[in-house]
C-alpha atoms as one frame of an Amber mdcrd trajectory, in Angstrom:
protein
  87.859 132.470  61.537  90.121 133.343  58.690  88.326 130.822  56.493  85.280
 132.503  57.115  86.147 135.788  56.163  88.029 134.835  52.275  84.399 132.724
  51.878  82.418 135.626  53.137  84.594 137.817  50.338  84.627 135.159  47.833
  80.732 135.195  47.825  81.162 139.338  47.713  83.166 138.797  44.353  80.530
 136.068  42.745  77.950 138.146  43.596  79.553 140.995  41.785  81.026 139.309
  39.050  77.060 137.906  38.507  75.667 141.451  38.628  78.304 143.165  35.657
  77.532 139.448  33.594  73.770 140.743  33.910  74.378 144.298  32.975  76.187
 143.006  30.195  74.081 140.606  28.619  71.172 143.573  28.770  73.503 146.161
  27.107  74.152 143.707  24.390  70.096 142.889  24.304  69.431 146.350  24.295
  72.052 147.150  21.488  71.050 144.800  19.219  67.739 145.824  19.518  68.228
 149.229  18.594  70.214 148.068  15.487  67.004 146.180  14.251  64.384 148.704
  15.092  67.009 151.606  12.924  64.855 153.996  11.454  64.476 153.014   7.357
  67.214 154.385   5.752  69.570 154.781   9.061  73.161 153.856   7.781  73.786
 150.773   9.872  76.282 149.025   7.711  77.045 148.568   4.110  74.979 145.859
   2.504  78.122 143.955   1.816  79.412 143.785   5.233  78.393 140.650   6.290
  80.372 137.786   5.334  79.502 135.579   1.534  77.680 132.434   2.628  80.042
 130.213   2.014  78.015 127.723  -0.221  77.923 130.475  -2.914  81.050 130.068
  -3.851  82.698 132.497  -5.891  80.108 135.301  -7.010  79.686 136.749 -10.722
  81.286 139.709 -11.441  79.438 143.360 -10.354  76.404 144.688 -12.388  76.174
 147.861 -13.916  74.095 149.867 -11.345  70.873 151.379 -12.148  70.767 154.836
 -13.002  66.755 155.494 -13.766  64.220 156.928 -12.305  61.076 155.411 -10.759
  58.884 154.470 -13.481  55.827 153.106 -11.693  54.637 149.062 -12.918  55.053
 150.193 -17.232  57.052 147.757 -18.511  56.755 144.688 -19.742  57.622 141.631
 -17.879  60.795 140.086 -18.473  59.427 136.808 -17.085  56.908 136.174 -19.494
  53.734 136.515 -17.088  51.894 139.076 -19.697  52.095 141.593 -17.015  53.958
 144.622 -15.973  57.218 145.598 -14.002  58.848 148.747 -12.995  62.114 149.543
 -14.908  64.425 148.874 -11.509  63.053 145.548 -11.817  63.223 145.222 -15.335
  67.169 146.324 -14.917  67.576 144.096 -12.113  66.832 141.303 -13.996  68.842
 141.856 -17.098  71.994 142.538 -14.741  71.148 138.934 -12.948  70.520 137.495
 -16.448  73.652 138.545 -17.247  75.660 137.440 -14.042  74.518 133.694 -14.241
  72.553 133.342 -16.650  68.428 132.857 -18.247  66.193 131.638 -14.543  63.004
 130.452 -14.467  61.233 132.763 -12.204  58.180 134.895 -11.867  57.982 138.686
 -11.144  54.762 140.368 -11.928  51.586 138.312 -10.131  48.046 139.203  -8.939
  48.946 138.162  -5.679  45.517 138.450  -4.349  45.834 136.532  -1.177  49.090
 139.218  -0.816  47.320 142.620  -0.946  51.087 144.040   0.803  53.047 142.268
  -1.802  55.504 143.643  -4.393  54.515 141.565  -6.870  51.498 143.133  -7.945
  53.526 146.932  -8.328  56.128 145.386 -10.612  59.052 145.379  -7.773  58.829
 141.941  -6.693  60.268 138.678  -8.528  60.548 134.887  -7.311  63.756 133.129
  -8.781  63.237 129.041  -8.788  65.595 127.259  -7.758  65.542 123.593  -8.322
  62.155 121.839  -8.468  59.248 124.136  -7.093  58.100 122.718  -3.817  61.027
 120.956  -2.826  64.081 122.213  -0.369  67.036 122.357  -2.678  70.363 120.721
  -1.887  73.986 120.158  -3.520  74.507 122.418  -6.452  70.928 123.882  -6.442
  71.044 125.157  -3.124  74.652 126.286  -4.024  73.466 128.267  -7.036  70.267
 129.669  -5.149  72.643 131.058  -2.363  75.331 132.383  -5.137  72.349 134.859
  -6.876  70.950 135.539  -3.233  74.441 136.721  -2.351  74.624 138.253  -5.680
  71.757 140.418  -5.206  72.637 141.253  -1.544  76.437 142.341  -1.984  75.551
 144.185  -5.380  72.309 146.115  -3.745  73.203 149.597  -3.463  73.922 149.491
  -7.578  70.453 147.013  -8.096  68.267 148.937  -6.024  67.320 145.732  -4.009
  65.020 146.509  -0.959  65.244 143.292   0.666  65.409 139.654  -0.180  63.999
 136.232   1.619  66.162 132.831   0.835  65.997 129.229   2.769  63.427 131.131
   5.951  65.718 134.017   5.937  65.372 137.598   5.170  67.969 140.682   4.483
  66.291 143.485   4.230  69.214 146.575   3.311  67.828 149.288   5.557  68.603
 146.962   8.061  71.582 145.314   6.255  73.968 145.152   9.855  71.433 142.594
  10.821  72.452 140.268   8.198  70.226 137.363   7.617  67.851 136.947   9.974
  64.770 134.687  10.373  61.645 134.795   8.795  58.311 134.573   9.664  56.403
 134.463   7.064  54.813 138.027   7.809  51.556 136.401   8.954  51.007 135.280
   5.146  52.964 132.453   4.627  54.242 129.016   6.467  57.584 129.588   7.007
  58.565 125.769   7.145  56.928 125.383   3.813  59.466 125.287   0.599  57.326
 127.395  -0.728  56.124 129.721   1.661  59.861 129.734   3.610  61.129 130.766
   0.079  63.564 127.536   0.147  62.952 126.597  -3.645  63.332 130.689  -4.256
  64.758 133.410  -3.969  62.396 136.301  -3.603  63.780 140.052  -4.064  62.176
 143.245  -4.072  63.036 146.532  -5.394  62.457 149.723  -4.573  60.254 151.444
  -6.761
C-alpha cells in the first residue's frame, strides 16, 4: 500500500511539473510575439545589440552619421542608373564607399513588378556580392555579411530602415528580433539567389 501512495504522488508531481512546462513555453510564445508585433518606433533594443555574425569578421570603422533632412528622390544616383536618390541614401552610400570600398550595386530602379518597393523613391539600394545569381561562399559571403553588419550596427547614424541578406531580414524598429527569416513579402522566391537576396545585400532608408 505504501508503494501505491509515492506512485499515486509521483504522478501528482509529473502532472504538475507538465502543467508549469506548458505555461511556460506559452509565456515565452506570447512574449516573443509581442516583441515582433512592437509598434514602429517602440524602443525594443539598440540596433547593435545582437551579436556580429561571426563571418564578418572585423567591421570598418563607424561612419559619420547623417545629419540632413528628408529631401524626397532629388539627387542623382550614385550608382550610375541615370536616376534619382534621396540624400540619406546618397550619404549612406558615400559612408559605405568609404568603409570598404567602390561596390557594384544598384539603388534607384523602376521596379514595376514592386509597386511597394524603395527603389523607385530613391531609399532603396541592392549591393552585389559575388556573381549575380549565384549563392556566395568563402570570402564573398564573408564580405557580403561584413557591409550587412556594417549597415546594421552603424544604423541609428545611416538612417537604415531595414536590410534583407542570405533569406534574412533586420528591420531596426524591430531590431531585438535580430535576423529573422524572410519571405519574400509575397513578391519574391525566397530560395532564389536573387529573390532571397543571397548574391545582395538590400538596404533601405528612411526617407
Amino acid at each position: 500500500m505504501v508503494v501505491a501512495r509515492e506512485t499515486h504522488a509521483s504522478r501528482q508531481v509529473r502532472r504538475r511539473a507538465a502543467a508549469l512546462r506548458a505555461g511556460a513555453v506559452l509565456l515565452l510564445g506570447l512574449g516573443g510575439l509581442a516583441v515582433w508585433q512592437a509598434a514602429p518606433g517602440a524602443d525594443v533594443t539598440a540596433p547593435a545589440a545582437s551579436p556580429v555574425n561571426p563571418l564578418a569578421g572585423t567591421l570598418p570603422a563607424a561612419p559619420q552619421p547623417w545629419t540632413g533632412e528628408a529631401t524626397g528622390c532629388t539627387v542623382p544616383d550614385p550608382s550610375g542608373t541615370g536616376g534619382c536618390v534621396a540624400g540619406v541614401t546618397a550619404w549612406a552610400v558615400d559612408q559605405l564607399t568609404a568603409a570598404v570600398g567602390e561596390q557594384p550595386m544598384t539603388c534607384w530602379s523602376e521596379h514595376a513588378w514592386n509597386p511597394s518597393s524603395d527603389h523607385p523613391r530613391g531609399l532603396g539600394c541592392d549591393i552585389f556580392v559575388g556573381a549575380a545569381g549565384q549563392f556566395p561562399a568563402g570570402d564573398h559571403l564573408a564580405h557580403g555579411w561584413r557591409m550587412a553588419e556594417w549597415l546594421r550596427v552603424h544604423a541609428a547614424d545611416l538612417g537604415v530602415h531595414y536590410l534583407i541578406w542570405q533569406g534574412q531580414i533586420w528591420v531596426a524598429d524591430r531590431a531585438g528580433a535580430g535576423w529573422v527569416p524572410y519571405d519574400g513579402g509575397g513578391v519574391y522566391d525566397p530560395g532564389d539567389a536573387t529573390g532571397g537576396h543571397f548574391d545582395h545585400v538590400h538596404v533601405s532608408l528612411r526617407g
